[in-house]
mmCIF file as gemmi writes it, N, C-alpha and C atoms, coordinates in Angstrom:
data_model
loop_
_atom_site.group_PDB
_atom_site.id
_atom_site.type_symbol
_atom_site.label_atom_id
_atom_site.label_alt_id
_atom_site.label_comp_id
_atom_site.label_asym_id
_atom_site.label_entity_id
_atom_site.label_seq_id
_atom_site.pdbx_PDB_ins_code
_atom_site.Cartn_x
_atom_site.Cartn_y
_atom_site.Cartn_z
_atom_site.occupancy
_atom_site.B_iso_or_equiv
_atom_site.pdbx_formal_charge
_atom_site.auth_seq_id
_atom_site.auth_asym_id
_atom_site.pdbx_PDB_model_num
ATOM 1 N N . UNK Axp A 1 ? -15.958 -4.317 21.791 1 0 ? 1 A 1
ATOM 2 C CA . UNK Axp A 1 ? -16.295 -3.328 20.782 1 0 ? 1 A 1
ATOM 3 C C . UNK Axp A 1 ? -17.559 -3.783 20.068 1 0 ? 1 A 1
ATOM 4 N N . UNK Axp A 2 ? -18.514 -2.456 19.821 1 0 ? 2 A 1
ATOM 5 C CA . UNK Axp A 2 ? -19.859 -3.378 19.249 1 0 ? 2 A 1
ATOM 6 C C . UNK Axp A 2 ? -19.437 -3.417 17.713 1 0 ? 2 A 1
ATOM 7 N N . UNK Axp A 3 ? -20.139 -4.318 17.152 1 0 ? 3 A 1
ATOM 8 C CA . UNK Axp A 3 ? -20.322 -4.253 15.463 1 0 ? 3 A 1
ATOM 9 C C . UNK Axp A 3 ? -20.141 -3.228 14.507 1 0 ? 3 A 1
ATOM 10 N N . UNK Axp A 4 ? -20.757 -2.218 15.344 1 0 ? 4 A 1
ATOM 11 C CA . UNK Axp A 4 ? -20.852 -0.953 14.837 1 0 ? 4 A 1
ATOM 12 C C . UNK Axp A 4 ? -19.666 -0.149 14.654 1 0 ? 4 A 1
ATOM 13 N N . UNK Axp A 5 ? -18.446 -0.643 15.508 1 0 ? 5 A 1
ATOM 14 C CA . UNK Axp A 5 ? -17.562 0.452 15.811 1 0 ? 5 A 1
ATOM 15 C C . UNK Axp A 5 ? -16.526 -0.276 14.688 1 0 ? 5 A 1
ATOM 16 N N . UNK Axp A 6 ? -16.756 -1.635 14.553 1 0 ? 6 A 1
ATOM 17 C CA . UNK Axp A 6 ? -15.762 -2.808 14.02 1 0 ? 6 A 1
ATOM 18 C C . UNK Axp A 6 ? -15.314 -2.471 13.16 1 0 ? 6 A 1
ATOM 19 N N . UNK Axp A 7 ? -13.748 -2.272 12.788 1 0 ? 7 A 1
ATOM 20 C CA . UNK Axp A 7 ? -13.012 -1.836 11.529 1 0 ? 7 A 1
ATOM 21 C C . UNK Axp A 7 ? -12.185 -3.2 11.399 1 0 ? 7 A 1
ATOM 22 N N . UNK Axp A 8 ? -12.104 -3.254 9.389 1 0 ? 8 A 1
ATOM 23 C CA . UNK Axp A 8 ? -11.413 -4.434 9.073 1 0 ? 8 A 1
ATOM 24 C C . UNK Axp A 8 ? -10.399 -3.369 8.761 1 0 ? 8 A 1
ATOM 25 N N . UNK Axp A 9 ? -9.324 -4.255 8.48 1 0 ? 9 A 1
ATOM 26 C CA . UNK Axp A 9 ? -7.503 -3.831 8.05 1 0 ? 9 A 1
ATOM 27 C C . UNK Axp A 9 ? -7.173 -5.208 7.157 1 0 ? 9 A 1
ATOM 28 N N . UNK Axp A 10 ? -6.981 -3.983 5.595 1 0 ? 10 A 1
ATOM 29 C CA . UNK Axp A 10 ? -6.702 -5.183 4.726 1 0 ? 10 A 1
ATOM 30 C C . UNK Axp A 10 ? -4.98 -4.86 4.493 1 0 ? 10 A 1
ATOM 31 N N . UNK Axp A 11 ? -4.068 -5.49 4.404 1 0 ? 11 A 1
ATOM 32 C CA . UNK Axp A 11 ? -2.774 -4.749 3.913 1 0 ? 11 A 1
ATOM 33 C C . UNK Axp A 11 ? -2.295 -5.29 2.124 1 0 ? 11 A 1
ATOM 34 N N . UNK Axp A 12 ? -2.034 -4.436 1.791 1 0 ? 12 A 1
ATOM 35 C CA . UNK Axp A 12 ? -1.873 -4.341 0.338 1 0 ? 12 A 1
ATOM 36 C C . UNK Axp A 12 ? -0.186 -4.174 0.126 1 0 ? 12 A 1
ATOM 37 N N . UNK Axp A 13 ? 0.515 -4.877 -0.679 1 0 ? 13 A 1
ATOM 38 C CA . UNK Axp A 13 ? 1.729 -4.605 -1.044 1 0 ? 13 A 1
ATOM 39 C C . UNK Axp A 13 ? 1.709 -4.602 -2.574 1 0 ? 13 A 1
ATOM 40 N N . UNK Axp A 14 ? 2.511 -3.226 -2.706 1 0 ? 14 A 1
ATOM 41 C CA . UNK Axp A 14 ? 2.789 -2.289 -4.635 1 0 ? 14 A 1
ATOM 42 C C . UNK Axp A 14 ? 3.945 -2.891 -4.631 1 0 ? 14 A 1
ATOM 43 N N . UNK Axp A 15 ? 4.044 -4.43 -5.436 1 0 ? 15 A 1
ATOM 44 C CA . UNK Axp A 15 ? 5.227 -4.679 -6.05 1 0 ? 15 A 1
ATOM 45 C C . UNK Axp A 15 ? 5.47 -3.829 -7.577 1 0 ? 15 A 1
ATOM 46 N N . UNK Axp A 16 ? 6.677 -4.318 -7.991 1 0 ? 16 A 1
ATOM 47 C CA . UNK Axp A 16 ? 7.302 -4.218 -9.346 1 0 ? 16 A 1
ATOM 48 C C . UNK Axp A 16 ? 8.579 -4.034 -9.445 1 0 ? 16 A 1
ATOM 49 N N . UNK Axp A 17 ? 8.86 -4.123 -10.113 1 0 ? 17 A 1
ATOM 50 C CA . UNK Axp A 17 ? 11.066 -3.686 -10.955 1 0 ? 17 A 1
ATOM 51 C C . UNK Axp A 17 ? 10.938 -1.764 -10.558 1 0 ? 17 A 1
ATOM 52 N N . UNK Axp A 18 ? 12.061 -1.51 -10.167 1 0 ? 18 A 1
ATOM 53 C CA . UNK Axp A 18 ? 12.669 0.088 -10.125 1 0 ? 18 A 1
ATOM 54 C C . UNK Axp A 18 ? 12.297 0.729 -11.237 1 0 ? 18 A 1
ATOM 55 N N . UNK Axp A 19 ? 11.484 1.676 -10.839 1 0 ? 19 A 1
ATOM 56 C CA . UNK Axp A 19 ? 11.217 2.714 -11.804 1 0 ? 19 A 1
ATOM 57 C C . UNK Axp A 19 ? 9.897 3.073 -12.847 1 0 ? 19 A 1
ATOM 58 N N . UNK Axp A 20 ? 8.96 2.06 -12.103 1 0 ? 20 A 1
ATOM 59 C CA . UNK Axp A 20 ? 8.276 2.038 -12.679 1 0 ? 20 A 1
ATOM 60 C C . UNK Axp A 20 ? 7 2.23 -12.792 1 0 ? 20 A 1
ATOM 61 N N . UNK Axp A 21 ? 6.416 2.886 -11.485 1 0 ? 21 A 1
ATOM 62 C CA . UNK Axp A 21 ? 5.894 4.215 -10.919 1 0 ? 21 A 1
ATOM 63 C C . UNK Axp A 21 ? 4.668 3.522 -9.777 1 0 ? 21 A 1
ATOM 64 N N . UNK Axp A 22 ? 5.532 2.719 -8.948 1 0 ? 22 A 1
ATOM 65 C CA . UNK Axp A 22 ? 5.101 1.729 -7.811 1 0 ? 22 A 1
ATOM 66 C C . UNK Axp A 22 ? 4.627 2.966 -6.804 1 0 ? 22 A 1
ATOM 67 N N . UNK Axp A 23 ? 5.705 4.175 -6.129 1 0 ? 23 A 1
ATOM 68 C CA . UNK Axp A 23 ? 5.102 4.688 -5.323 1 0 ? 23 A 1
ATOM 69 C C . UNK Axp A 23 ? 4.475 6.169 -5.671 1 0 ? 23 A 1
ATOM 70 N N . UNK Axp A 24 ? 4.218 6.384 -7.227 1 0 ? 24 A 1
ATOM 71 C CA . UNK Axp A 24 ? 3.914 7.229 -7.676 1 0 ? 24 A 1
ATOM 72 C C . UNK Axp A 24 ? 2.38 7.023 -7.692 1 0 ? 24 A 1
ATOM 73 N N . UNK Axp A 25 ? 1.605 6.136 -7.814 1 0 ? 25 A 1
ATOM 74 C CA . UNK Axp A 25 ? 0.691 5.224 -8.174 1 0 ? 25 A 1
ATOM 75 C C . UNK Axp A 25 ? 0.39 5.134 -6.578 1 0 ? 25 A 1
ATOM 76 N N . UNK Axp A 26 ? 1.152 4.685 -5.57 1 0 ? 26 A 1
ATOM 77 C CA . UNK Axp A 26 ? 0.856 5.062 -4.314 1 0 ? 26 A 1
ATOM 78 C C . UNK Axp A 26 ? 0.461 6.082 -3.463 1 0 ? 26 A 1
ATOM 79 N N . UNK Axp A 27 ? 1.034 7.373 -3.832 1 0 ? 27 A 1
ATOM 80 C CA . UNK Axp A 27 ? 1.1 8.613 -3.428 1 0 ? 27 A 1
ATOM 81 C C . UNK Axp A 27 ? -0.341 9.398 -4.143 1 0 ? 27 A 1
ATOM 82 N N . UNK Axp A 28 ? -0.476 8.752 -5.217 1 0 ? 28 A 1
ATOM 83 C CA . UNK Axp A 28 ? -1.613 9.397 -5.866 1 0 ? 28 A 1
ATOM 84 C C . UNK Axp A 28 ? -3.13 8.621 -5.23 1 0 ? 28 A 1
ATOM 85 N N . UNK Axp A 29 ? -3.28 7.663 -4.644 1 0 ? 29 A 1
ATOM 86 C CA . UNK Axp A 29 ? -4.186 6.522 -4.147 1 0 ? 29 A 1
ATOM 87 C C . UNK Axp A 29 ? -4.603 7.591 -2.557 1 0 ? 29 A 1
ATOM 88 N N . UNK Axp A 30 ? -3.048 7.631 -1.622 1 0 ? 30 A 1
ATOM 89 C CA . UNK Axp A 30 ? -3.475 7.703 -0.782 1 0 ? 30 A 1
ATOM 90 C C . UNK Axp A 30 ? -3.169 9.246 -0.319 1 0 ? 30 A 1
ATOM 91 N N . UNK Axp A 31 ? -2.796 10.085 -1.155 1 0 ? 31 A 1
ATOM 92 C CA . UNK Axp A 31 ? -2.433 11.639 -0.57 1 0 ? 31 A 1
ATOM 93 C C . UNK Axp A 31 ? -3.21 12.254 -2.053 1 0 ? 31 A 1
ATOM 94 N N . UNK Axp A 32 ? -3.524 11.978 -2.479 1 0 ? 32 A 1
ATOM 95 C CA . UNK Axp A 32 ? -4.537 12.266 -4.146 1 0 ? 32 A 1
ATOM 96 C C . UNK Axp A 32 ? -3.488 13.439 -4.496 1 0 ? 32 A 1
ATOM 97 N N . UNK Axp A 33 ? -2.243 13.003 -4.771 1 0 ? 33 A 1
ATOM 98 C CA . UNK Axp A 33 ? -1.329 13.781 -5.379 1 0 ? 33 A 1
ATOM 99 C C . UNK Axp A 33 ? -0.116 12.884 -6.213 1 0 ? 33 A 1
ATOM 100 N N . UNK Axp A 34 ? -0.062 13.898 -7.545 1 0 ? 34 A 1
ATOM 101 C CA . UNK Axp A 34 ? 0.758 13.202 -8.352 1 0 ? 34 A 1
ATOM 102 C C . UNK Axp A 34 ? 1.724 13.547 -8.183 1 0 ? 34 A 1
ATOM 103 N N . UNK Axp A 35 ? 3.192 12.927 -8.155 1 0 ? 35 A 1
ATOM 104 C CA . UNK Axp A 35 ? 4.179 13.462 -7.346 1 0 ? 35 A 1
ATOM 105 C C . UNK Axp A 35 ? 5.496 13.3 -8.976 1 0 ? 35 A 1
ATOM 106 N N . UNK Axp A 36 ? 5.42 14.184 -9.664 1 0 ? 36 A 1
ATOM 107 C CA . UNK Axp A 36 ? 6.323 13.731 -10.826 1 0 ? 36 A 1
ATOM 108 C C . UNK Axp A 36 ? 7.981 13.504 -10.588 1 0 ? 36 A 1
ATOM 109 N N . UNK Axp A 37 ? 8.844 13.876 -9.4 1 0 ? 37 A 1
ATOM 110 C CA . UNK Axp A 37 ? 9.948 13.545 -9.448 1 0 ? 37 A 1
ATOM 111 C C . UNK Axp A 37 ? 10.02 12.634 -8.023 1 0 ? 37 A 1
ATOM 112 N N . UNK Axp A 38 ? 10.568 11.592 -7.842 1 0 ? 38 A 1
ATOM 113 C CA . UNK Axp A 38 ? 10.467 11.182 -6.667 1 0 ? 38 A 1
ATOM 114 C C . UNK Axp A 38 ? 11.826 10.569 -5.95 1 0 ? 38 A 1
ATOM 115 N N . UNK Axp A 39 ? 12.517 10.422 -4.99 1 0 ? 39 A 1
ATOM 116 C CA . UNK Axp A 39 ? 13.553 9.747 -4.573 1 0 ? 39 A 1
ATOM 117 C C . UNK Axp A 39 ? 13.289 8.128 -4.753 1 0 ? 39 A 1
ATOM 118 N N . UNK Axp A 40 ? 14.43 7.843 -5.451 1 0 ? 40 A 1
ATOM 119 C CA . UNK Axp A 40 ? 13.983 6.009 -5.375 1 0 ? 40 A 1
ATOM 120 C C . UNK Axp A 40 ? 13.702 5.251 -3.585 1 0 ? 40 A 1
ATOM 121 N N . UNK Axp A 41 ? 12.523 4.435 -3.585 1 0 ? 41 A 1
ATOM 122 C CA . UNK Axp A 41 ? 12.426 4.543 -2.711 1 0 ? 41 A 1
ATOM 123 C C . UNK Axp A 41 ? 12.742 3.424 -2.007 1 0 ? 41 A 1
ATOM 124 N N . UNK Axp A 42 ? 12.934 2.976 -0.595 1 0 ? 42 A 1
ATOM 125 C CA . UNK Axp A 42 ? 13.462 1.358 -0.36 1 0 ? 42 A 1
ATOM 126 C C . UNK Axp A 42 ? 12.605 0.415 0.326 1 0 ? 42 A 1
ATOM 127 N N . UNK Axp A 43 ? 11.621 1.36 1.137 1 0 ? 43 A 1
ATOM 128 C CA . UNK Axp A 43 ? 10.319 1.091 1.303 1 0 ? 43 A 1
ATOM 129 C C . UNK Axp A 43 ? 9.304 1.697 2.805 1 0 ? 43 A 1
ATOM 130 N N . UNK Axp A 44 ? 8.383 2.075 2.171 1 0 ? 44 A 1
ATOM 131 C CA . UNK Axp A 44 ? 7.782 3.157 3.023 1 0 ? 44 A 1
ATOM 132 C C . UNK Axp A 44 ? 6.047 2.541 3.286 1 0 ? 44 A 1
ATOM 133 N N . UNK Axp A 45 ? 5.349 2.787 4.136 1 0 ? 45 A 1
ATOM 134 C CA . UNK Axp A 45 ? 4.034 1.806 4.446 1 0 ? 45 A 1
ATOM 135 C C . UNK Axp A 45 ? 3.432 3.353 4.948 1 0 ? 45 A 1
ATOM 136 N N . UNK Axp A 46 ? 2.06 3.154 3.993 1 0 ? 46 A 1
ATOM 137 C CA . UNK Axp A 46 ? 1.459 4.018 4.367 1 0 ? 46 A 1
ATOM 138 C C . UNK Axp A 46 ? -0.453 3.152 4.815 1 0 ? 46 A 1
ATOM 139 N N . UNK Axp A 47 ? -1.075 4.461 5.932 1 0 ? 47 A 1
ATOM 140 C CA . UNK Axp A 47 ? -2.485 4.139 6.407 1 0 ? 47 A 1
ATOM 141 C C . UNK Axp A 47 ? -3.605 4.854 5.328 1 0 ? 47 A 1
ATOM 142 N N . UNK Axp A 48 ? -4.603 4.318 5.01 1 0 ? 48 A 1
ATOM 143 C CA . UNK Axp A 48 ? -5.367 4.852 4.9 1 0 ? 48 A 1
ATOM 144 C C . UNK Axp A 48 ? -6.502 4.708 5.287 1 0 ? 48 A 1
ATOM 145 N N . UNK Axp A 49 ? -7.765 5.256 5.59 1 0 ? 49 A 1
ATOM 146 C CA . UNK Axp A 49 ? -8.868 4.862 5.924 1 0 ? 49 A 1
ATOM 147 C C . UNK Axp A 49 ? -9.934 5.136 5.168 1 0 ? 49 A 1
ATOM 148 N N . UNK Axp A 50 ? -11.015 4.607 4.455 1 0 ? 50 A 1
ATOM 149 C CA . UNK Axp A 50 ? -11.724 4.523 3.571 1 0 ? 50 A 1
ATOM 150 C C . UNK Axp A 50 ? -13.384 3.819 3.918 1 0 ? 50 A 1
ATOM 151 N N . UNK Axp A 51 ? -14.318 3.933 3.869 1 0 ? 51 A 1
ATOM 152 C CA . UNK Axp A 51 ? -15.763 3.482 3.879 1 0 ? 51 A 1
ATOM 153 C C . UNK Axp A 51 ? -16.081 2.704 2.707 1 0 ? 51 A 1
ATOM 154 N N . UNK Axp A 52 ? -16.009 1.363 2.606 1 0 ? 52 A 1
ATOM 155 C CA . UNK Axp A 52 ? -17.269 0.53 1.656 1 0 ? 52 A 1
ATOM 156 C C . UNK Axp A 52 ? -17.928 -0.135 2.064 1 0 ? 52 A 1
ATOM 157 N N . UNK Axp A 53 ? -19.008 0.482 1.491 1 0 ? 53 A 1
ATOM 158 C CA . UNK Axp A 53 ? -20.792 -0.227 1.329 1 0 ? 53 A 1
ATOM 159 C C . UNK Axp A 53 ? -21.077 0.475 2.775 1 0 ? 53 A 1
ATOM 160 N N . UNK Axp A 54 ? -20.393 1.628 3.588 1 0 ? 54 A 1
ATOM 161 C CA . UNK Axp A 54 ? -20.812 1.967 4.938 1 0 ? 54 A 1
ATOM 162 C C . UNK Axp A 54 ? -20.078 1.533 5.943 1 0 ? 54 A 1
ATOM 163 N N . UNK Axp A 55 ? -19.369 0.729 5.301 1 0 ? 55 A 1
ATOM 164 C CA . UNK Axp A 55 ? -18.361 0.217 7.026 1 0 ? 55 A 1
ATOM 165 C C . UNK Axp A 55 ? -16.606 0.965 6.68 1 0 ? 55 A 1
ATOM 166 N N . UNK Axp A 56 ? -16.232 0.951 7.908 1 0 ? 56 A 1
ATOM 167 C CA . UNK Axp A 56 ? -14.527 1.696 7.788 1 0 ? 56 A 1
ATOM 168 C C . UNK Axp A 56 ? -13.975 1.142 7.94 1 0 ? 56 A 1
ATOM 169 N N . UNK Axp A 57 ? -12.629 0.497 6.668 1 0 ? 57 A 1
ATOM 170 C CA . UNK Axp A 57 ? -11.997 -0.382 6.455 1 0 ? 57 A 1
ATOM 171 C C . UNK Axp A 57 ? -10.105 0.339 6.609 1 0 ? 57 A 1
ATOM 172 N N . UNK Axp A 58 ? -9.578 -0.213 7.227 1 0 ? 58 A 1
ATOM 173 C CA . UNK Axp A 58 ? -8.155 0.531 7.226 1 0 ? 58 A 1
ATOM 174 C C . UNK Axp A 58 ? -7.443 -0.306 6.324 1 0 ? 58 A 1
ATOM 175 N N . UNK Axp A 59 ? -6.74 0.457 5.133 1 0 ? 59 A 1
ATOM 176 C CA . UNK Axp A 59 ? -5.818 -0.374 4.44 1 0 ? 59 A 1
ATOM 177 C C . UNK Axp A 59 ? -4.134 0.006 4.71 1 0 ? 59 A 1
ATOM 178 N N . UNK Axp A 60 ? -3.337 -1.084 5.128 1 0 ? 60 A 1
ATOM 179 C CA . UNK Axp A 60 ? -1.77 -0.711 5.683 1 0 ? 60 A 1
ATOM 180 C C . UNK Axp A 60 ? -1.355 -0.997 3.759 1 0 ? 60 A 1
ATOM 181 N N . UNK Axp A 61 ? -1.098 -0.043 3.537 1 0 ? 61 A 1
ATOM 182 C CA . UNK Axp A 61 ? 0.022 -0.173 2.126 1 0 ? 61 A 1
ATOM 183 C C . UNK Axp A 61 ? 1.165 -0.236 2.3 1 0 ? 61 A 1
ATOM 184 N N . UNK Axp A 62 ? 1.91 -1.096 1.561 1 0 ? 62 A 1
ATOM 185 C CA . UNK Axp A 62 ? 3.297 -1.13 1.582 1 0 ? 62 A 1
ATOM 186 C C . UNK Axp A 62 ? 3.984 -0.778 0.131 1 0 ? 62 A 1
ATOM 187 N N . UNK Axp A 63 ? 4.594 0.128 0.192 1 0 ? 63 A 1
ATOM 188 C CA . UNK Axp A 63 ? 5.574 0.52 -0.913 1 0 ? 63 A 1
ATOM 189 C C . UNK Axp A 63 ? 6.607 0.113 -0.875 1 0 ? 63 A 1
ATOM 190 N N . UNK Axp A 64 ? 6.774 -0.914 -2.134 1 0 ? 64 A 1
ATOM 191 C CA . UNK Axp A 64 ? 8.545 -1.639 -1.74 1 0 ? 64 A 1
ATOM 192 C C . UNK Axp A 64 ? 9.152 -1.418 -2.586 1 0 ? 64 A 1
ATOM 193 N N . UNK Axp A 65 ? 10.675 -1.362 -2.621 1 0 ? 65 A 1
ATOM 194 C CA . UNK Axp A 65 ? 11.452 -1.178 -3.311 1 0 ? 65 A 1
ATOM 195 C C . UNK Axp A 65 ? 11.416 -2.21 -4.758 1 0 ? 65 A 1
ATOM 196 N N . UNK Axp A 66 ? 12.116 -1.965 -5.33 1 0 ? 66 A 1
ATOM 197 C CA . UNK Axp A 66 ? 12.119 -2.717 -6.82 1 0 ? 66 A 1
ATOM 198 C C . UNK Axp A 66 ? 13.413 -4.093 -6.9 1 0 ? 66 A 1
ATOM 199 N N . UNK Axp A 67 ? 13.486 -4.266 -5.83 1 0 ? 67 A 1
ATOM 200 C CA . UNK Axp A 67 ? 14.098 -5.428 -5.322 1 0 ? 67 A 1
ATOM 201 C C . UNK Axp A 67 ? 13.405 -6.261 -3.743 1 0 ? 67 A 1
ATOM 202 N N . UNK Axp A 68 ? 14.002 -7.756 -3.982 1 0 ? 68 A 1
ATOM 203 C CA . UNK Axp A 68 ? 13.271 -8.651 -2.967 1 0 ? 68 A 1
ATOM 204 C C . UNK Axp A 68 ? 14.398 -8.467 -1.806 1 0 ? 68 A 1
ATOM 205 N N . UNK Axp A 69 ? 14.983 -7.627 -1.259 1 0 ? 69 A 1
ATOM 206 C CA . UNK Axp A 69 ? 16.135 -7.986 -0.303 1 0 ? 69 A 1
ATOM 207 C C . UNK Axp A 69 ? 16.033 -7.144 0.532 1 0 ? 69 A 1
ATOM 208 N N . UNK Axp A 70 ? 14.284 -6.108 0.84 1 0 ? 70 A 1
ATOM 209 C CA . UNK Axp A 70 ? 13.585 -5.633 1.833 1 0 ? 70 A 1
ATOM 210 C C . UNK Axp A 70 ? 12.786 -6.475 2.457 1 0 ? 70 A 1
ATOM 211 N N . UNK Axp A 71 ? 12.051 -5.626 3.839 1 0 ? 71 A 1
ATOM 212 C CA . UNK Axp A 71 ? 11.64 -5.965 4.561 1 0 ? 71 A 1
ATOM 213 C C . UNK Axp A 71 ? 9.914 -6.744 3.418 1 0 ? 71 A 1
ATOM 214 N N . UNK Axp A 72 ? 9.155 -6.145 3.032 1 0 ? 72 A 1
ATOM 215 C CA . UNK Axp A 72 ? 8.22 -6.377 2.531 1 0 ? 72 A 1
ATOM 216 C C . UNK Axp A 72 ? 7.835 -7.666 2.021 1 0 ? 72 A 1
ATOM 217 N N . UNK Axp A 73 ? 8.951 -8.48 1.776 1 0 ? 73 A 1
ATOM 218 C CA . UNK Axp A 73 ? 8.539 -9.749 1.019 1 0 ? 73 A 1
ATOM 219 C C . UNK Axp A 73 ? 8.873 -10.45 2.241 1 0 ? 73 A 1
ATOM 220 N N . UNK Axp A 74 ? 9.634 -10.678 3.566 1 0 ? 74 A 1
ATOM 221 C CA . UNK Axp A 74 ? 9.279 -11.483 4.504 1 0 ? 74 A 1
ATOM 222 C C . UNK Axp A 74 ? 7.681 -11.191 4.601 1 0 ? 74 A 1
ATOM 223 N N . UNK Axp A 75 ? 6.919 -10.347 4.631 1 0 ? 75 A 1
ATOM 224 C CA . UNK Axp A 75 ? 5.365 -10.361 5.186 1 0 ? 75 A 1
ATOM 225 C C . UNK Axp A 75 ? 4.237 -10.893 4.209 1 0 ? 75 A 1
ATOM 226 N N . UNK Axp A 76 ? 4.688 -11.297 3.112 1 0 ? 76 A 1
ATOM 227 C CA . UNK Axp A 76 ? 3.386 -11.527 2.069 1 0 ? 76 A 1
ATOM 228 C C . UNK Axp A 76 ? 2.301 -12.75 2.704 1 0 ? 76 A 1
ATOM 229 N N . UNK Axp A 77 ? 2.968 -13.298 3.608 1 0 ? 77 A 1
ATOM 230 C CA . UNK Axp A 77 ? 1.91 -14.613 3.805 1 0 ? 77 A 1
ATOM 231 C C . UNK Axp A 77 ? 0.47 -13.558 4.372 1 0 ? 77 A 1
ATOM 232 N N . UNK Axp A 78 ? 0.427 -12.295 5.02 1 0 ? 78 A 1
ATOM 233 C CA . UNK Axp A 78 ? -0.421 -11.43 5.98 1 0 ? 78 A 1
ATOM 234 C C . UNK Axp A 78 ? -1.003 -10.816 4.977 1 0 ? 78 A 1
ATOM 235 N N . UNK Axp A 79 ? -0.887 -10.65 3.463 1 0 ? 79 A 1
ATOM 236 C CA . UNK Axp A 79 ? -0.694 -9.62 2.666 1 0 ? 79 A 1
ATOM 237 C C . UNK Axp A 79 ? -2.359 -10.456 2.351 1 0 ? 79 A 1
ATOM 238 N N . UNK Axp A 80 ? -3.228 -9.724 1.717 1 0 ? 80 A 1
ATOM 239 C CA . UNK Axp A 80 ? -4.6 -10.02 1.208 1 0 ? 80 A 1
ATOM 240 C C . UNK Axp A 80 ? -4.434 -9.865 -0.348 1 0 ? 80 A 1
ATOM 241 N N . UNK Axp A 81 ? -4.127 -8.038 -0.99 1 0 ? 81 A 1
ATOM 242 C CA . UNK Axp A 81 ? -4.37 -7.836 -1.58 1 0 ? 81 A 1
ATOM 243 C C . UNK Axp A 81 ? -2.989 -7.758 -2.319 1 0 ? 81 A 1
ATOM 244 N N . UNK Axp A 82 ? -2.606 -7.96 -3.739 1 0 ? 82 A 1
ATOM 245 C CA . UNK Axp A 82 ? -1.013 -7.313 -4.508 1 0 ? 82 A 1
ATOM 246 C C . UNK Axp A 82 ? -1.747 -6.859 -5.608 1 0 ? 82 A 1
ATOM 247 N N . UNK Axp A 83 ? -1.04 -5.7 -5.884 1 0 ? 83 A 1
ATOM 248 C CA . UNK Axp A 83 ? -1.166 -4.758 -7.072 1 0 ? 83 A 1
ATOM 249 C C . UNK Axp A 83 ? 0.602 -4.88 -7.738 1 0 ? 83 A 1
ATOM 250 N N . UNK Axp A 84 ? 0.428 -5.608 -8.661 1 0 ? 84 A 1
ATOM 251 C CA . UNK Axp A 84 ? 1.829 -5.756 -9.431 1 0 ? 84 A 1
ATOM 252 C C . UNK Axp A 84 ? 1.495 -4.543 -10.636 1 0 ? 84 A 1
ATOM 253 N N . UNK Axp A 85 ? 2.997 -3.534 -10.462 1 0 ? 85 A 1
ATOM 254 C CA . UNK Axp A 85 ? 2.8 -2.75 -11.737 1 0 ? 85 A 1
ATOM 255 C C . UNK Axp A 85 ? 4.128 -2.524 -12.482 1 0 ? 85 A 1
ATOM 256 N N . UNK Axp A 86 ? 3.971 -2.552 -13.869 1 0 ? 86 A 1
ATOM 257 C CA . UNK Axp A 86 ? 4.783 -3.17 -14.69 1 0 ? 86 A 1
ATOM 258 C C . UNK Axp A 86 ? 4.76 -2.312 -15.957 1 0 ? 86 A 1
């Protein structure tokens, strides 16, 4: 693949405690919609694809539940970026 075509993939995991608007804050990032009632959720990974400075970067988001006894916290060693919201 040349240089040109080269996409990075950063993955991001939305911790925090239940309820406290982890995939609301998600949904609004990557579907640009505010979603005011939502099912609690246990954990859902979403794609997005985005351009900075000119290059196309894929970010894997992970939406995790408001407990550690999902899948999401086995993967943090892969994880780059955390957005803790509180």
């Amino acid at each position: 693949m040349s240089r040109a075509g080269y996409q990075r993939e950063y993955h991001i995991a939305v911790l925090g405690s239940g309820g406290v608007g982890k995939s609301c804050l998600t949904m609004q990032f990557v579907q640009g919609v505010f979603v005011e009632r939502y099912d609690p959720t246990i954990e859902d990974s979403y794609r997005k694809h985005i351009d900075v400075d000119g290059r196309h970067v894929v970010l894997e988001i992970m939406d995790t539940a408001g407990t550690e006894q999902f899948t999401a916290m086995r993967y943090y060693v892969q994880i780059l970026i955390t957005m803790l919201v509180n």
